[in-house]
N, C-alpha and C positions, 0 to 999 in steps of 0.2 A: 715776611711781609711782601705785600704785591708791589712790583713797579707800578707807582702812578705813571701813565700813558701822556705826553702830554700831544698838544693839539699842534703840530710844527704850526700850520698859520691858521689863525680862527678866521680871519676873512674867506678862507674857501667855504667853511661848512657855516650854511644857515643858520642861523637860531629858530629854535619852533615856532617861536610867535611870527615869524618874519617869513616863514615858510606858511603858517595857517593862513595869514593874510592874501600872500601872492597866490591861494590855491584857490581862497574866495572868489580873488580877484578874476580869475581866471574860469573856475566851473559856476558862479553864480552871476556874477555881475557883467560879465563878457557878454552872454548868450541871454540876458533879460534883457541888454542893451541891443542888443542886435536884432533880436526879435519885437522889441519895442519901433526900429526904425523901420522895419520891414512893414511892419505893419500898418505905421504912419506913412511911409512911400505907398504902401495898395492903395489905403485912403486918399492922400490926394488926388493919387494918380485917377481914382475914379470919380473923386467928384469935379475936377476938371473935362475930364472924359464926357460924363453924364452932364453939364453945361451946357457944352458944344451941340451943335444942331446935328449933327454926324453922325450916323448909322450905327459909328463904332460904341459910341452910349448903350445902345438898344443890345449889342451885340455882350458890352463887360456887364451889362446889368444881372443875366444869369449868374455870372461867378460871381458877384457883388452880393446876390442873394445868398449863393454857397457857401460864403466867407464870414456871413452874418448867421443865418443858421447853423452851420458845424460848434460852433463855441456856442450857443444856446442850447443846443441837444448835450452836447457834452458836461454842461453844468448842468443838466436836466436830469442826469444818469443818476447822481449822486444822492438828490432826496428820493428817485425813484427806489434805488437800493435799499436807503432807510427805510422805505416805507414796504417794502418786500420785505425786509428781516422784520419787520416791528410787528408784518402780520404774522410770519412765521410763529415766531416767539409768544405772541399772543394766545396763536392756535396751541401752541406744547401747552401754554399756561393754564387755557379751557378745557384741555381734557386732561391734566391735572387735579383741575377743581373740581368737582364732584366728590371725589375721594379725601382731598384738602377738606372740602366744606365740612364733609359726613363729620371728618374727624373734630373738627373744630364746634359741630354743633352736638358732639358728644359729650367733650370736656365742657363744654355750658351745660347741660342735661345733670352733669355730673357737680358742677358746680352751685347749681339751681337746688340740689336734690339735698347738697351737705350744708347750703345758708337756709333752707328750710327744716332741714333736723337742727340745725343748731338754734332757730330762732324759737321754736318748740321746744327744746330743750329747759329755755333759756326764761319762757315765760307758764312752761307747766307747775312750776311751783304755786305763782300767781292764779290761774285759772282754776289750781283743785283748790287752793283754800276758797277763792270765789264760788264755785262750786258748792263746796261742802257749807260754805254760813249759809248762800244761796236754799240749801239743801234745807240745813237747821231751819233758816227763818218759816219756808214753805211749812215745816215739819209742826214750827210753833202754830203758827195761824191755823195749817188746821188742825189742832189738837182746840184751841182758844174758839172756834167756831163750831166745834164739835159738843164743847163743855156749853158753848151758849146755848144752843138747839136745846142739849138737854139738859 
């Protein structure tokens, strides 16, 4: 049997939940906090700035632009990408189809060809008896219009 190991003091070692937490705390919620305040500091800082009758307005309003643009181009990349792959994909799809189609309007060709033998099939019994009294009656009348004559 194994020696069970024990833990001399469990307050040194972590427990995992207690470690997931502080790493959240640490690589998510630290750096969205920090970036959130930074971002709120440029903002007021420039609409104070742009306020004031000061030259220095005129001056942060280029990077004021810059700061507003970069994160609009940057969410912009993203549907742009979709819409480069979804043409890509599209194009493979198109020259694809033609060969797809042929095939596809084969098995209808094929399909069209076997519900027509079978609905002939299905009603030639019907049509030669039609036929043939068809036939008989023509055959009667004129023999009966032949015997009137003469």
């Amino acid at each position: 049997m194994h020696a069970k190991k024990d833990n001399p003091n469990p307050s040194i070692y972590p427990r995992p939940l207690q470690e997931h937490r502080k790493q959240v705390i640490e690589q998510i919620w630290l750096p969205l906090a920090g970036a959130i305040l930074v971002a709120l500091a440029i903002f007021t800082i420039s609409i104070i700035v742009t306020t004031d009758d000061s030259l220095t307005g005129i001056k942060i309003a280029g990077a004021a632009e810059i700061i507003l643009i970069i994160p609009t181009m940057l969410c912009s990349i993203i549907p742009l990408a979709l819409l480069i792959g979804c043409t890509i994909l599209f194009k493979k799809i198109l020259y694809k189809t033609p060969t797809l189609a042929l095939r596809v309007q084969l098995a209808f060709y094929r399909l069209q060809h076997l519900i027509y033998s079978l609905s002939d099939k299905s009603v030639r019994p019907i049509i030669t008896y039609e036929s043939r009294w068809a036939g008989l009656k023509q055959l009667l009348k004129s023999v009966t219009n032949f015997l009137q004559i003469h």
